[in-house]
C-alpha positions in Angstrom: 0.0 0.0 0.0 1.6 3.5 -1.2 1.9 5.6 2.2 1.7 9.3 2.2 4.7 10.5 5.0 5.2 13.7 6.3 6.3 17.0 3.9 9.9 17.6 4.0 11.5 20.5 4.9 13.3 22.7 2.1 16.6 23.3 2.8 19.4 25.0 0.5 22.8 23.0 0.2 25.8 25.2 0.3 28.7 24.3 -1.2 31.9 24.8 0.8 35.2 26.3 -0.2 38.6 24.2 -0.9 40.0 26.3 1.7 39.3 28.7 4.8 40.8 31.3 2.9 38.1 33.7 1.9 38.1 34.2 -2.0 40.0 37.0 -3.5 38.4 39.2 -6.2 39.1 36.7 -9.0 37.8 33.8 -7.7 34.2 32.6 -8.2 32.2 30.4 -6.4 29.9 28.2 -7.7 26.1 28.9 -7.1 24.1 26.6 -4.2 22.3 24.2 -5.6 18.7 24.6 -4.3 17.2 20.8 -2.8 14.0 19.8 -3.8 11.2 19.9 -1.1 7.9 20.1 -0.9 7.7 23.3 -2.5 8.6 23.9 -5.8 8.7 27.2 -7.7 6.9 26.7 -11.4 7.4 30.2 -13.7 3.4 30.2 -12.7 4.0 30.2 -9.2 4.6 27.1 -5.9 3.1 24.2 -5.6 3.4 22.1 -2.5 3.6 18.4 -2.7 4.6 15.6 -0.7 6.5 12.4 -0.4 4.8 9.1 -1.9 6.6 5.9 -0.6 6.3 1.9 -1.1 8.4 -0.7 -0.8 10.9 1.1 0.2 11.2 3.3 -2.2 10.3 7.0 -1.6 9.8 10.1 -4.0 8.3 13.7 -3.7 5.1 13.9 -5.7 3.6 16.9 -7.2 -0.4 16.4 -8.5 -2.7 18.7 -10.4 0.0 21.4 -11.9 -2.0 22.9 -14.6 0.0 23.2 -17.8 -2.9 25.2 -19.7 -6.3 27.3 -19.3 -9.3 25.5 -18.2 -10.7 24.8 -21.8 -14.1 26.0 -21.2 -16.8 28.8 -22.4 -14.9 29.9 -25.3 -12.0 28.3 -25.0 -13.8 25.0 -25.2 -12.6 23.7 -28.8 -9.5 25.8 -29.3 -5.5 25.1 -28.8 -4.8 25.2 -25.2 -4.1 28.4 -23.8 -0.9 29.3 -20.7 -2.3 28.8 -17.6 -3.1 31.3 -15.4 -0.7 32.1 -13.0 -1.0 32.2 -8.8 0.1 33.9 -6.0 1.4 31.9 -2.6 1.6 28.2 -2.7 -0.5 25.8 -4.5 -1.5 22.8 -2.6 -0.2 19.9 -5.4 -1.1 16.7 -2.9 -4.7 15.6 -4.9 -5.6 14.9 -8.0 -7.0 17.0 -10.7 -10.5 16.1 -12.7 -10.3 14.0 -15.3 -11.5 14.8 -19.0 -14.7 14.4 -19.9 -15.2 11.0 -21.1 -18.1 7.9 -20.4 -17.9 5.5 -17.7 -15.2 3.4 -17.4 -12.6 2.1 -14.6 -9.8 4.1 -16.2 -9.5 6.9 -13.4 -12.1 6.0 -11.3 -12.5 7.4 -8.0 -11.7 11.5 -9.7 -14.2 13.8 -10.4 -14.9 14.8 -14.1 -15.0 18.0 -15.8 -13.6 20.1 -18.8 -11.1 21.9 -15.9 -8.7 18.9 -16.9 -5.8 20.4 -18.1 -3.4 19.0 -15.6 -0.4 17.0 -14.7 1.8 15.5 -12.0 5.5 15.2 -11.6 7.2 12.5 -9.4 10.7 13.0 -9.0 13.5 11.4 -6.5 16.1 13.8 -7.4 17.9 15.5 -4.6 18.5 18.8 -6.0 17.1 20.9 -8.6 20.8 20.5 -11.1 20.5 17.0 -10.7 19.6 17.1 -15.1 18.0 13.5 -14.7 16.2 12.5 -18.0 12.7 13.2 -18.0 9.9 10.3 -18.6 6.6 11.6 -19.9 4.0 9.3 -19.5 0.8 9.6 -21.5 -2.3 7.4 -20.3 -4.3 4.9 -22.5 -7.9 5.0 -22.9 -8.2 4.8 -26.6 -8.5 8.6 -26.3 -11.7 8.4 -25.3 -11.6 7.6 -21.5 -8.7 7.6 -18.9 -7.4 9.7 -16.4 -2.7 10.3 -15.4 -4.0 9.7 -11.7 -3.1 6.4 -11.2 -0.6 5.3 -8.2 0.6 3.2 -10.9 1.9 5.4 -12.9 2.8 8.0 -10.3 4.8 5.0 -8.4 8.3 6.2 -6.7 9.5 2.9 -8.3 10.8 4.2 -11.8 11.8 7.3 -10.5 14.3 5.7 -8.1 15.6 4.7 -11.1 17.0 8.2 -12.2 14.4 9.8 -14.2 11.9 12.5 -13.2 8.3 11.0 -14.4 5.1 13.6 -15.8 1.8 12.0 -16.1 -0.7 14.1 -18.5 -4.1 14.6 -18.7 -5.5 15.9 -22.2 -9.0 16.2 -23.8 -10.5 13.2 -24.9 -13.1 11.9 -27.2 -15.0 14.7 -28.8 -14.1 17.3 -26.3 -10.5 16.7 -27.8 -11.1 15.0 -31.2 -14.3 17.2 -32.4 -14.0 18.6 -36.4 -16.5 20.5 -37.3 -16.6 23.2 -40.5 -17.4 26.1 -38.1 -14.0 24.9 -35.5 -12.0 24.5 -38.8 -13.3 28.2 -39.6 -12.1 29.9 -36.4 -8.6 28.8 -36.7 -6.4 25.7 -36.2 -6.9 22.9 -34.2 -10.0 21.3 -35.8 -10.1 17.5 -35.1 -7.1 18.2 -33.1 -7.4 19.8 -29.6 -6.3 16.9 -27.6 -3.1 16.7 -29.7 -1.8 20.2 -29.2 -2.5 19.8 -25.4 0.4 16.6 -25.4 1.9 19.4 -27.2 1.6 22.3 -24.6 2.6 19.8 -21.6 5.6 19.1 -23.2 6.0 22.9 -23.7 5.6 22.9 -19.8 8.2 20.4 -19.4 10.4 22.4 -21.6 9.8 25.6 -18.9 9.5 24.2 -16.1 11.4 20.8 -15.5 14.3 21.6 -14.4 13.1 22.9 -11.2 12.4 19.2 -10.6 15.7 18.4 -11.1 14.6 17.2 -14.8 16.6 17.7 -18.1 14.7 19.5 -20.2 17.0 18.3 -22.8 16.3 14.6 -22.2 13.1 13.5 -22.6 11.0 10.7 -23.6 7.4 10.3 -24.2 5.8 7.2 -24.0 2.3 5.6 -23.7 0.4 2.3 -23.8 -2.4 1.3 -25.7 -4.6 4.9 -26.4 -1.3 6.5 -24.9 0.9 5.0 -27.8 -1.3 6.5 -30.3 -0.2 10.0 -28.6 2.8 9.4 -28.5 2.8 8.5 -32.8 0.3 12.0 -33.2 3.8 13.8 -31.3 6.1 11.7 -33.6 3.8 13.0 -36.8 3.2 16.6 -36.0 5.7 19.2 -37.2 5.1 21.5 -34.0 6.6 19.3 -31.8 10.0 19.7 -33.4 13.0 20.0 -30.5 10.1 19.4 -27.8 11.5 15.2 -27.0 14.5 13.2 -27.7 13.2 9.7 -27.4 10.0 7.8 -27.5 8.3 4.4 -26.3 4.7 2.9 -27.9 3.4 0.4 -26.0 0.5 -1.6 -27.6 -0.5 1.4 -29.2 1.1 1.1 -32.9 -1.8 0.9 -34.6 -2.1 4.6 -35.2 1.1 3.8 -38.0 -1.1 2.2 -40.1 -2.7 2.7 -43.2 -6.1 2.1 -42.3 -6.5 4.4 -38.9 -6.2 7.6 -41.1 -9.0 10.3 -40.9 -8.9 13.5 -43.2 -10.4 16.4 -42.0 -13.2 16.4 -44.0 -14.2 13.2 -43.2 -14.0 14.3 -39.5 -16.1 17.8 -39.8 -18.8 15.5 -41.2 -19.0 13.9 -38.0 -19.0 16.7 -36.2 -22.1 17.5 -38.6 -24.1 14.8 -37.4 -23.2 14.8 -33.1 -23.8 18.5 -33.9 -27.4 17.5 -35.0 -28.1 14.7 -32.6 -28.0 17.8 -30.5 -30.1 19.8 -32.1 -27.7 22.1 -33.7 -27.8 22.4 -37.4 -25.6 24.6 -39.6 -25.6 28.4 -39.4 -24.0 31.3 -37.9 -24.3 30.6 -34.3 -23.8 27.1 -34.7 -20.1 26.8 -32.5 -22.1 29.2 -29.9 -24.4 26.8 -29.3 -22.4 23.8 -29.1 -20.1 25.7 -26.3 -23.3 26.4 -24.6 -24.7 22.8 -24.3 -23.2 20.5 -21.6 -20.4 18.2 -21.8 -22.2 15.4 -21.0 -24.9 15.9 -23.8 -21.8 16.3 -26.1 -20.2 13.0 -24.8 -23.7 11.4 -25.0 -24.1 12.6 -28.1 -21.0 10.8 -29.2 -21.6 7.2 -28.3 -24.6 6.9 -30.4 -24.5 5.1 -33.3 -26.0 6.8 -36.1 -23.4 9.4 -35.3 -20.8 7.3 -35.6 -18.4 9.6 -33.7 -14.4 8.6 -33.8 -11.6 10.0 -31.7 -8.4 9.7 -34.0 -6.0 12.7 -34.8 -7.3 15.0 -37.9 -5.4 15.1 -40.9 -6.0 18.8 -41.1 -2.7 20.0 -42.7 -1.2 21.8 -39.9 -1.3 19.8 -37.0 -1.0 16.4 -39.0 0.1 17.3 -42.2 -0.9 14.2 -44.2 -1.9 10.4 -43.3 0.5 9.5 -40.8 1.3 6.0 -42.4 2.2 8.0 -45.5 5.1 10.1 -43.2 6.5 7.0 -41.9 6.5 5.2 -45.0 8.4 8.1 -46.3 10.7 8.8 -43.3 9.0 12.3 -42.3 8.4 11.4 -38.6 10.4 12.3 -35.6 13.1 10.7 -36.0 14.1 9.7 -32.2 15.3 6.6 -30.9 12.2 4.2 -30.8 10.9 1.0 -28.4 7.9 -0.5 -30.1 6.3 -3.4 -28.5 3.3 -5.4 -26.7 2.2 -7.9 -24.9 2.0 -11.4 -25.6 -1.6 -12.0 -26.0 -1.9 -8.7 -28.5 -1.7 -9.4 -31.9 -0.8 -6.2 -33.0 2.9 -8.5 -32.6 2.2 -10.0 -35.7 0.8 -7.2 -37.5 1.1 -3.2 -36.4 4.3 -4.0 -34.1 6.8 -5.4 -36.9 5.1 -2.8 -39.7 6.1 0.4 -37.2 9.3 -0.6 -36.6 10.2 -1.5 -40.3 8.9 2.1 -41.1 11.1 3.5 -38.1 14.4 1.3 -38.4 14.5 2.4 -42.4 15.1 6.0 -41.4 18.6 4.5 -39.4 17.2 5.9 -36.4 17.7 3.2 -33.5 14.5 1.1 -33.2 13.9 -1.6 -30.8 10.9 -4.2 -30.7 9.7 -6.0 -27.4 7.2 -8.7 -26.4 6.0 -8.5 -22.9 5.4 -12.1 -21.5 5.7 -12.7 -18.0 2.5 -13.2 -15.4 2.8 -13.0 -11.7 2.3 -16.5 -10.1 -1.1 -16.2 -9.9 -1.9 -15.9 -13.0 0.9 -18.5 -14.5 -0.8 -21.2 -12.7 -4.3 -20.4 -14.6 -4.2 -22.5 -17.4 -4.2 -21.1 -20.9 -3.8 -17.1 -19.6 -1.3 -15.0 -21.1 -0.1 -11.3 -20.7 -2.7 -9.4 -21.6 -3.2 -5.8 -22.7 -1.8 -3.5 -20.2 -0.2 -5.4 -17.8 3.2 -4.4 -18.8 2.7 -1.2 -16.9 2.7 -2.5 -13.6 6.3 -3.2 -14.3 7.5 -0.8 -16.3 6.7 1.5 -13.0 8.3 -0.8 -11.0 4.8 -0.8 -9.3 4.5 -4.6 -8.3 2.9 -5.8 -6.7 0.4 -2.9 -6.3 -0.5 -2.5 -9.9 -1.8 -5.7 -9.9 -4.6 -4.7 -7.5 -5.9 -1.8 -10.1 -9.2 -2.1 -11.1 -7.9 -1.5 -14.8 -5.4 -4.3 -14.9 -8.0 -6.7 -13.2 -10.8 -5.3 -15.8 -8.4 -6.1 -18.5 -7.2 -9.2 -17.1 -10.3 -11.1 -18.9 -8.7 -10.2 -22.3 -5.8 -12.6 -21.6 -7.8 -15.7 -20.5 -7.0 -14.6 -17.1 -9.1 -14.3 -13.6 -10.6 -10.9 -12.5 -9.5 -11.9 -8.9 -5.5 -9.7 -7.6 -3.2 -12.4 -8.4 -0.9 -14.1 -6.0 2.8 -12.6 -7.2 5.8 -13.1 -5.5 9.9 -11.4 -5.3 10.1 -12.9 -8.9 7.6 -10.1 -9.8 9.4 -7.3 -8.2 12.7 -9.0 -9.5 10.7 -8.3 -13.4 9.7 -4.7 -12.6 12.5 -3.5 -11.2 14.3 -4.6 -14.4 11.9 -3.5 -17.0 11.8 0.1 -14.5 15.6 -0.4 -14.8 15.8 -0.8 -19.4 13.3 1.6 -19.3 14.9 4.3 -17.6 18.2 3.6 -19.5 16.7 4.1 -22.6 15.4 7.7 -21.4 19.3 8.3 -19.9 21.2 7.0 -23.5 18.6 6.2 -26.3 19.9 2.4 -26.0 17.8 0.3 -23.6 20.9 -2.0 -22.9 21.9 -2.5 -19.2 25.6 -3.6 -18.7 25.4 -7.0 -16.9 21.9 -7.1 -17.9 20.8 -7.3 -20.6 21.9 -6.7 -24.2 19.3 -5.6 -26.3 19.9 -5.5 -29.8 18.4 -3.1 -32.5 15.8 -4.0 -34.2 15.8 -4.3 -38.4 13.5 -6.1 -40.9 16.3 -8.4 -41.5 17.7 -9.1 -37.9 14.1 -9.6 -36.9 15.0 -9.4 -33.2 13.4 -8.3 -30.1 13.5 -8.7 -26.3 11.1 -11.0 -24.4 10.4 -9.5 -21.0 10.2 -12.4 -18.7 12.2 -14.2 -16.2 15.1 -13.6 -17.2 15.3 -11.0 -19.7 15.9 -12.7 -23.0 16.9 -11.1 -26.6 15.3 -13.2 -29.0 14.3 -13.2 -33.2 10.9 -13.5 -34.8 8.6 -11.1 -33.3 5.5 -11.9 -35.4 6.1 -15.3 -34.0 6.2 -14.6 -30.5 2.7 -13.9 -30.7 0.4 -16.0 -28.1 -3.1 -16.5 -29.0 -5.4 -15.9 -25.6 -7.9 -18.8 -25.2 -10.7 -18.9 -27.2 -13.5 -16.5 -26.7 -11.5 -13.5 -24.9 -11.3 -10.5 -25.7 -7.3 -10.2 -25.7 -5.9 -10.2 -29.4 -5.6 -6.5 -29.8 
């Protein structure tokens, strides 16, 4: 169970001199480097967190920094805007809302409005030079549902391994995916709202980091499932350009492919028709009266089927500039070192997986391919279940056992043949996350996931075929479209 212990108290390291001798009127000395506490200073003003801890591993934890305006009223439907700034300290110890978004288990137990903007930093460095790589997580969902507060992901375990970790909140389903011909009038951002948010956190990061003891020239995004198709939209946009170094997609390749692209007319004509299952037809006033109407009617609105409503990045010719299969086919992505990967019971290993990282490897950026298989005891004694969708994140936090016990990874748990029930696990599981925590984190440091006494991952190519299974041990391994594990029959788990 994560425990909550006591602020600490700031204090300001000074550095002492070689000698008693004061300085003479050449000699410099080097500024204090400033500890981090439970106040930080943003460029918008303090926050105040506190220290997270479990098994024996501790971190400061910062929640609910806003990295944007509230989108609402007018500002509902356009690029995020700097967030306001405060005076005194802002208490950072709860969550923020989540986006708007149906039910689901993803971020249960946080209230739910458009005030969303939000995220939380989790760091374990001493002091504020300490230029660890930064680690910015974004959540899955399917970019319809979701939430970054998750002790999960905002465990002290992958922090303790040298990076500073952001979790992000960003609008969701048609609050951040709407097109519509009277949004595409107004300016830029049509069909893309939620994208340019990833966009403005990272500009946050770039700001404001370093206070964390964070390099802002050292970071990675990555994100599973929903989350990896953020992390492709970043890779594909042209605004992001100098904004991240590296990038992980886990289970979320699909975005690469030829058949998830929506142009932007295509997407204002759904926006047409949720428009009118709202009663709002064409006209001047038309983007009035949609900011006027609830949320919730809007979200509504959006699961019915006649309207046939479909979160996906726009191909509006700004933020996306063209189908994003077409850009990796012809090497215009980001090109940053790349881990693509899933889990064992996802067939995406045989398809989406091998296809992204072909696309990637061809531009002779470093690309590197993974198949999680391991299951905690529990679950390896259930016959015929394999790792399912999502439970690679329990690890790659170095949050085992208590990831386990999330109602998402239980509610998901079904997809791989497996029991809804927590899963016995035992030090073999920690043994797995603190290594996957540990390649993770060295990827973020060097762009090479390698880990000297390790592990020696190779680099992927369509010829070398090779990838790592994450198990017990950590094995490099070839045929990835092989690896792939077929969940018994009747589950829900090849994805």
């Amino acid at each position: 169970m994560i425990k909550f212990a006591t602020p600490l108290v700031g204090i300001v390291l000074a550095l002492s001199a070689c000698s008693p001798a004061a300085p003479t009127a050449t000699e410099e000395t080097a500024p204090a480097a400033s500890a981090i506490s439970d106040v930080v200073q943003t460029k918008a003003g303090a926050v105040r967190g506190e220290t997270v801890t479990d098994i024996g591993l501790t971190a400061m934890i910062y929640r609910g920094i806003p990295y944007a305006a509230p989108p609402v009223g007018d500002l509902r439907w356009k690029p995020p805007q700097p967030a306001v700034a405060w005076e005194g300290e802002r208490d950072a110890t709860e969550w923020s809302d989540r986006c708007p978004q149906g039910q689901s288990t993803m971020g249960a137990g946080t209230e739910t409005s458009e005030d969303c903007l939000y995220l939380n930093v989790v760091t374990a460095a001493k002091t504020a030079d300490a230029k660890q790589p930064v680690m910015v997580f974004f959540h899955g969902g399917g970019l319809t549902s979701g939430a970054s507060a998750s002790p999960t992901y905002n465990h002290p375990g992958l922090p303790n391994k040298g990076v500073v970790v952001v979790t992000v909140n960003s609008r969701l389903g048609p609050m951040g995916y709407l097109a519509h011909p009277a949004i595409t009038a107004e300016g830029a951002g049509s069909g893309n709202f939620g994208t340019l948010d990833l966009k403005a956190s990272l500009e946050w990061i770039r700001d404001n980091i370093a206070a964390f003891g964070g390099d802002p020239a050292n970071v990675t995004i990555f994100g599973e499932s929903g989350g990896g198709s953020k992390v492709i939209s970043q890779m594909a946009s042209p605004l992001t350009d100098g904004l991240f170094h590296k990038a992980i997609v886990e289970s979320g390749s699909a975005l690469a492919t030829a058949d998830r692209s929506l142009k932007l007319a295509d997407a204002e004509a759904l926006g047409v028709k949720l428009a009118a299952a709202v009663g709002v037809t064409d006209g001047a006033d038309a983007l009035a009266q949609l900011r006027a109407i609830s949320w919730e009617q809007i979200q509504e609105a959006s699961a019915k089927e006649e309207v046939g409503f479909r979160a996906s990045p726009a191909i509006d010719g700004n933020v996306i500039p063209k189908p994003i299969n077409e850009m990796f086919k012809a090497g215009e992505q980001r090109k940053v070192p790349l881990i693509v990967g899933a889990n064992a019971g996802e067939s995406s290993l045989k398809t989406s997986v091998p296809e992204m990282a072909n696309m990637h490897a061809k531009t002779g950026t470093p690309t590197f391919v993974y198949n999680f298989t391991h299951l905690p005891v529990g679950w390896k004694n259930e016959q015929g279940c394999v790792a399912f969708h999502g439970l690679e994140l329990t690890y790659v936090f170095g949050a085992a056992p208590l990831g386990l016990s999330s109602p998402t990874t239980l509610f998901l748990a079904g997809g791989g043949g497996c029991s809804n029930a927590v899963p016995a696990s035992d030090d073999v599981d920690l043994k797995v996350a603190s290594e996957t925590a540990q390649v993770w984190a060295q990827f973020a440091k060097t762009g090479d996931p390698s880990v000297e006494g390790l592990i020696d991952w190779p680099q992927y190519t369509e010829q070398n075929n090779s990838y790592l299974d994450i198990g017990n041990p950590l094995t490099a391994k070839t045929n990835i479209q092989g690896s792939y594990t077929a969940p018994p029959a009747g589950t829900q788990g090849a994805m």
